[in-house]
MARSE-508898 format. One record per residue (C-alpha): residue number from 1; residue in three letters; x, y, z. Coordinates in pm, 1 decimal, always signed. Example, Ala and Ser with C-alpha at 12.3 -4.5 7.8 and 13.67 -1.06 7.14 Angstrom:
// residues 2
  resi  resn        px        py        pz
     1   ALA   +1230.0    -450.0    +780.0
     2   SER   +1367.0    -106.0    +714.0
This chain:
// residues 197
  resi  resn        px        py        pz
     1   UNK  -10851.0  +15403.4  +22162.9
     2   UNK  -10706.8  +15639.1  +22431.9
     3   UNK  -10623.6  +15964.3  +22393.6
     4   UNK  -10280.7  +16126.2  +22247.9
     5   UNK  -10079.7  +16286.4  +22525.2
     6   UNK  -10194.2  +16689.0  +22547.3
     7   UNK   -9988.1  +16935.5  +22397.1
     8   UNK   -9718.0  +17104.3  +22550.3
     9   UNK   -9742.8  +17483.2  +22564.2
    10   UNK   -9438.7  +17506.2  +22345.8
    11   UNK   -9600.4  +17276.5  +22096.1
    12   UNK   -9898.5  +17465.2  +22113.3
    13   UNK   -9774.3  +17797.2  +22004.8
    14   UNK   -9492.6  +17587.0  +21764.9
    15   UNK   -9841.5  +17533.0  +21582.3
    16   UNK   -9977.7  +17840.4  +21597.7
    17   UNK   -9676.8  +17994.9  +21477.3
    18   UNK   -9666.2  +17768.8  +21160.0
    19   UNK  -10047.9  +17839.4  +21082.8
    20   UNK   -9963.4  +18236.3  +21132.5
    21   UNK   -9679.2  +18184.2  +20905.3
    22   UNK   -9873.1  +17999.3  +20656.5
    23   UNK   -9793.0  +17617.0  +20619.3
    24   UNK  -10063.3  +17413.9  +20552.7
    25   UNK  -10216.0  +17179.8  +20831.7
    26   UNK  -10103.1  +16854.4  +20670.0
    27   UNK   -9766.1  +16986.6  +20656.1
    28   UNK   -9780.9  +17125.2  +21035.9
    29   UNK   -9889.4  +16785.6  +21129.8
    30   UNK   -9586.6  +16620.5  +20961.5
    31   UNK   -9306.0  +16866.1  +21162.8
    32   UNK   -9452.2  +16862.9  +21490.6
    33   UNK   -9530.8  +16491.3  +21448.0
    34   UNK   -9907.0  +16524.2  +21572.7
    35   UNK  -10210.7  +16406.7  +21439.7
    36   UNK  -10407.6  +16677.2  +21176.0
    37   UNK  -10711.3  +16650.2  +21424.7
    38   UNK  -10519.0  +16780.6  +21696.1
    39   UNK  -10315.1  +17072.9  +21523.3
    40   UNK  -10636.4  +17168.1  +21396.4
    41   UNK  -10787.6  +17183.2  +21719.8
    42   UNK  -10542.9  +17339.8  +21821.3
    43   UNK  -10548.5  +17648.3  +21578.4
    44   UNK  -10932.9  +17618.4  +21610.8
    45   UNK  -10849.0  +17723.4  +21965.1
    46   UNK  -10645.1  +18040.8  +21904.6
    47   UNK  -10802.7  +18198.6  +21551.0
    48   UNK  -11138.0  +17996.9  +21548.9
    49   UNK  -11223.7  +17724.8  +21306.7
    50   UNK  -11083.8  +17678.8  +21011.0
    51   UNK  -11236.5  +17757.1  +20680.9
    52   UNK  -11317.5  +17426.0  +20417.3
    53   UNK  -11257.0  +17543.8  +20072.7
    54   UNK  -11554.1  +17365.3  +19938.5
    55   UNK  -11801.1  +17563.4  +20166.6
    56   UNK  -11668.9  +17836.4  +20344.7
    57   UNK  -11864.7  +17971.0  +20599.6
    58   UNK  -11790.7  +18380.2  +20768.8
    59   UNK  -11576.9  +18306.5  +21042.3
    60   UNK  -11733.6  +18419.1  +21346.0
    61   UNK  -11612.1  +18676.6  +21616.0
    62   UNK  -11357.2  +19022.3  +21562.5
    63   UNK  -11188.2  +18988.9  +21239.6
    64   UNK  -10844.8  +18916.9  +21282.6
    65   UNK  -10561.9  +19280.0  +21218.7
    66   UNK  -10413.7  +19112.2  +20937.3
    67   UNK  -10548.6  +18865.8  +20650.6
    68   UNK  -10348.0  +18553.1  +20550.5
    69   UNK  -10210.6  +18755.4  +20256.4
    70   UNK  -10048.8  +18994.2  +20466.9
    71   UNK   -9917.9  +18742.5  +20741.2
    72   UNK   -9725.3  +18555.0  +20457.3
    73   UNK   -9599.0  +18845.1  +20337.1
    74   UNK   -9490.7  +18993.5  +20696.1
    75   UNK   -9351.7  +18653.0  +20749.5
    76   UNK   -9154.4  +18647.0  +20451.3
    77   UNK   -9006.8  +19013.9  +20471.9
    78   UNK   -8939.9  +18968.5  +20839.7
    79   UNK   -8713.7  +18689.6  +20732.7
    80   UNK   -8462.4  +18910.8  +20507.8
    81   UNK   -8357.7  +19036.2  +20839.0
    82   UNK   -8321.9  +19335.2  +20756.6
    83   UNK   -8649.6  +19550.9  +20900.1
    84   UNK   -8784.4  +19629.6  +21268.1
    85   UNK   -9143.4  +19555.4  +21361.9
    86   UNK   -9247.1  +19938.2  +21291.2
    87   UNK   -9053.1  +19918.4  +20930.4
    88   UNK   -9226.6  +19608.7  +20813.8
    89   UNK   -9553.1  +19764.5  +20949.5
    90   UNK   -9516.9  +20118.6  +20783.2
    91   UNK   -9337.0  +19953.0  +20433.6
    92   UNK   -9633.2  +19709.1  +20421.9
    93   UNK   -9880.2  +19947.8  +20478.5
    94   UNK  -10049.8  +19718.4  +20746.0
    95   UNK  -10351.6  +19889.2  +20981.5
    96   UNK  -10276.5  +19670.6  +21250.2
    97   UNK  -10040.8  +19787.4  +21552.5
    98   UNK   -9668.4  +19766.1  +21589.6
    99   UNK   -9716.0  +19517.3  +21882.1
   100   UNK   -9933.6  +19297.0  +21713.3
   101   UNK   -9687.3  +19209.9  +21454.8
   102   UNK   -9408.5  +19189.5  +21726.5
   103   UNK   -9660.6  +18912.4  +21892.4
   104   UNK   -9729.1  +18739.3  +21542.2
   105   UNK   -9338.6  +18739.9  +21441.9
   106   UNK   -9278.5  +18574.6  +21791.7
   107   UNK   -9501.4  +18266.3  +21705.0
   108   UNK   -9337.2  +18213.3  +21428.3
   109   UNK   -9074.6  +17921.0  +21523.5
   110   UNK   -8807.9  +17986.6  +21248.0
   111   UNK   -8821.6  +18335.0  +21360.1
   112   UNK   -8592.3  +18481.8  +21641.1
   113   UNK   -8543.5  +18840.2  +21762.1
   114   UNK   -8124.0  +18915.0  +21824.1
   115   UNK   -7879.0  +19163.5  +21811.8
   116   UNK   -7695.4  +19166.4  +21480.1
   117   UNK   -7335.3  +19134.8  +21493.8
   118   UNK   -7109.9  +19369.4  +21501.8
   119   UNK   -6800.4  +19352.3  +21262.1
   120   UNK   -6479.7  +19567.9  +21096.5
   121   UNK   -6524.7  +19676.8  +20743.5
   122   UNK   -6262.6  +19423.2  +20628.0
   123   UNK   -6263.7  +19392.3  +20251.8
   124   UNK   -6191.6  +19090.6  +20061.1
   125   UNK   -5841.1  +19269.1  +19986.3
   126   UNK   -5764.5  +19316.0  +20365.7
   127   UNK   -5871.5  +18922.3  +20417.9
   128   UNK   -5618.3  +18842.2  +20143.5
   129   UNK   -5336.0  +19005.0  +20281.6
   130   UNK   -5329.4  +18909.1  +20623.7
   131   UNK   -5383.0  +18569.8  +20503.0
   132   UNK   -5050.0  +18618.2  +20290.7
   133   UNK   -4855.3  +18761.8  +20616.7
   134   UNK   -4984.9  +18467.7  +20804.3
   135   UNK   -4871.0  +18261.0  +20581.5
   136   UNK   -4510.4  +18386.0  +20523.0
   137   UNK   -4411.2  +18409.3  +20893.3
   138   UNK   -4551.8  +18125.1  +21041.3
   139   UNK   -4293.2  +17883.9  +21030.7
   140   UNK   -3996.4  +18159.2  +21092.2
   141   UNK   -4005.4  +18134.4  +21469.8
   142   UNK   -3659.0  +18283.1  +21527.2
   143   UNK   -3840.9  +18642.1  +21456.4
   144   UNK   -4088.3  +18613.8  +21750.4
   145   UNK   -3851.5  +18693.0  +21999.2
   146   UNK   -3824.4  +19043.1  +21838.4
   147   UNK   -4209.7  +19077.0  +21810.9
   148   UNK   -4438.5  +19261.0  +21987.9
   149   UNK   -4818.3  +19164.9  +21993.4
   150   UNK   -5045.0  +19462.5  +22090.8
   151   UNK   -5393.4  +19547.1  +22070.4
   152   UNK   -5578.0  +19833.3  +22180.4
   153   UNK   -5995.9  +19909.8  +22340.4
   154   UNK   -6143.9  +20184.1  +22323.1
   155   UNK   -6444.6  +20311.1  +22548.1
   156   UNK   -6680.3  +20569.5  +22471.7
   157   UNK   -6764.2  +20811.7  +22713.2
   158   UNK   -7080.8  +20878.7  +22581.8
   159   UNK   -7216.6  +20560.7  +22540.4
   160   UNK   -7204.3  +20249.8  +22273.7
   161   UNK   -7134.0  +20286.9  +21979.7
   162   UNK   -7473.0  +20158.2  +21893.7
   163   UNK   -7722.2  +19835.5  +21875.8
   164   UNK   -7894.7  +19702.3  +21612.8
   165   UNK   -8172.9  +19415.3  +21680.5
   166   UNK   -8353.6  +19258.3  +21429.1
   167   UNK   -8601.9  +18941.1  +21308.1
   168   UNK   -8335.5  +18668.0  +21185.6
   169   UNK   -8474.5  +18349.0  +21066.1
   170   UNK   -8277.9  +18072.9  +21230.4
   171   UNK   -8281.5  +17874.6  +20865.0
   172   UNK   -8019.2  +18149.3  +20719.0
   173   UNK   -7670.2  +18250.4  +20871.4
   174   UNK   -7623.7  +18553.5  +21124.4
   175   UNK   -7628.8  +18868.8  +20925.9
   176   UNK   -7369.1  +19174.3  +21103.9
   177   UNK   -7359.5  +19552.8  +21079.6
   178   UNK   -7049.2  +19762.5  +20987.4
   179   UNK   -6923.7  +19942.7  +21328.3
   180   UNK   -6827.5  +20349.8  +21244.0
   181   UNK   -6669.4  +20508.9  +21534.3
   182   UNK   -6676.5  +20895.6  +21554.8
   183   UNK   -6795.7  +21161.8  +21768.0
   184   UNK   -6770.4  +21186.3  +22138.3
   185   UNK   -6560.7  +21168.4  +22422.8
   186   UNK   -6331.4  +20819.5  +22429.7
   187   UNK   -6047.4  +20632.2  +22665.1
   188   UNK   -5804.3  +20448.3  +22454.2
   189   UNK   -5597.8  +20137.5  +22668.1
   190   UNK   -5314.1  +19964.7  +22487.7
   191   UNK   -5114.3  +19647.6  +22596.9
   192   UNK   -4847.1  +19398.5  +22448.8
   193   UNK   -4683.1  +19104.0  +22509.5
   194   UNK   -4369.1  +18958.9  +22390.1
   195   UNK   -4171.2  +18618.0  +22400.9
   196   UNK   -3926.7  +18623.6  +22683.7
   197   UNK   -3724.4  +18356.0  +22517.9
């Protein structure tokens, strides 16, 4: 029998990632669609050999920064999505460096580092009533002639109003940030338009 085409160097850290994030092999073989031989080979490759529960054996070489316990865990806060590399580092009380669990989040593949969204604090009661106004004037056109649509920017002269990045796990919807404006120099510019008919 020949041999299975090599992996591909997104594959390859695909598996890695799923090992770091702590899915079993058989289960690793099953999403990436390769044979158990060669995912374990593969892992072999990047953390050394796997243990077998029946005998395990020291595994040779540095000891890895973190133990399986604390990957999963990592893993798992990182995906709330709500926590920076250094947070999850200093809340989990984890000796190795801020970098290394930037690297391990990155091989995880349901893992992505993004800028959160920024929204309006719109409460449910806001939502409610411009649904209502929609609804009340949107088959009156004979008033549009008389309205004016406007909408204003402003830019802050001392910068954004602020960026917030953080570990979202593609499997759950984007989470946003509240936007508060205040402090600092700012340029307002307004414009309108209106039907000319």
């Amino acid at each position: 029998m020949g041999r299975g085409k090599a992996l591909s160097n997104q594959e390859y850290w695909w598996i890695i990632g799923l090992h770091d994030g702590g899915v079993s092999l058989h289960e690793i073989a099953r999403r990436t669609g390769r044979a158990r031989t060669c995912v374990r080979k593969a892992i072999k490759a990047e953390r050394g050999p796997l243990q077998d529960s029946a005998n395990p054996s020291p595994r040779p070489g540095r000891r890895p920064a973190l133990t399986e316990r604390e990957v999963r865990l990592l893993v798992r806060k990182a995906a709330v999505g709500d926590r920076f590399a250094a947070e999850l580092k200093t809340e989990l009380g984890l000796k190795a460096s801020v970098r290394t669990v930037q690297r391990l989040l990155q091989r995880v593949d349901h893992l992505v580092y993004t800028k959160m969204d920024r929204t309006l604090p719109l409460t449910a009661a806001h939502k409610a009533a411009q649904m209502e106004w929609a609804e009340e004037h949107i088959l009156n056109p004979g008033i549009w002639k008389y309205t004016v649509f406007s909408d204003g920017k402003k830019f802050n002269l001392d910068g954004p109003d602020g960026f917030k990045y953080y570990w979202r796990d593609m499997r759950q919807p984007a989470q946003s940030f509240v936007r508060r404006q205040n402090g600092g120099g700012s340029v307002m510019v307004w414009g309108g338009i209106q039907c000319s008919r």
